[in-house]
N, C-alpha and C positions, 0 to 999 in steps of 0.2 A: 173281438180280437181274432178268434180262428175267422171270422168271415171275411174278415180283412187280407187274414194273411194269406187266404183261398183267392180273393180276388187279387192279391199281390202278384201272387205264383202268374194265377192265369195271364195277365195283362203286360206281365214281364215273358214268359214261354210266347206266346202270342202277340207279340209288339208287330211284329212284321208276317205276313203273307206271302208268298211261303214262308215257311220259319227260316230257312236257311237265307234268307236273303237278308237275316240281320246282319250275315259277319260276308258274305259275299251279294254285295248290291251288281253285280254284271247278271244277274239271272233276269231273266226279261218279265215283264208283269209286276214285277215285284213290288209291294206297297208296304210303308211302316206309318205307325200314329207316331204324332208328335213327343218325341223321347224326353224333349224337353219339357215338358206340358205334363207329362208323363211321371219323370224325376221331381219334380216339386211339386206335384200331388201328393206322390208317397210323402215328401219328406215334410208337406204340412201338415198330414194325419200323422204322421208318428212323432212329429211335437208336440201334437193334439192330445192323443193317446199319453205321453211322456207326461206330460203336466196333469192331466187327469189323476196320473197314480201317486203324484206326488202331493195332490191336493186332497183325494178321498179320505187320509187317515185324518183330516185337519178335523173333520166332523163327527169321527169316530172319538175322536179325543176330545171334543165337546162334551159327551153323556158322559165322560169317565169322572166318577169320584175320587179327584185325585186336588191336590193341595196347588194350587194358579201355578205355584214357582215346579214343581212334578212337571204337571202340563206343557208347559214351556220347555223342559227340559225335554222332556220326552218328544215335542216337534221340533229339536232341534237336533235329536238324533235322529228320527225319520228325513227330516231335511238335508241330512248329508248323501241320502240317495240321492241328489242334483247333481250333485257335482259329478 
């Protein structure tokens, strides 16, 4: 996750060459990568990452010595982090 969010920073600061040419495109030379290509990269890794956190305690709660109907309960209060 910090690698991610370090590669976030960079690739959103640095989308465009010069930098300032993200918010005034009349600078001459000026080149951006695909912002679109860009925005739903991030936002399939952080669906990714999103369902990842909500899935790892499902396994954690497998080893627990806890009574089926516990269990259950207990992933259905972790599970209201979804919403």
């Amino acid at each position: 996750m910090i690698l991610y969010g370090i590669e976030t920073f960079f690739t959103n600061v640095f989308a465009c060459w010069p930098v300032a040419f993200y918010w005034d495109s009349t600078i001459p030379d000026g080149k951006c990568i695909n912002k679109t290509i860009l925005g739903f990269t991030n936002a399939g890794i952080t669906i990714l990452t999103d369902v990842m956190i909500l899935v790892l305690p499902i396994f954690i709660l497998k080893g627990l010595l806890l009574p089926r109907r516990q269990k259950i309960g207990v992933s259905l209060v972790l599970s209201l982090g979804g919403l």
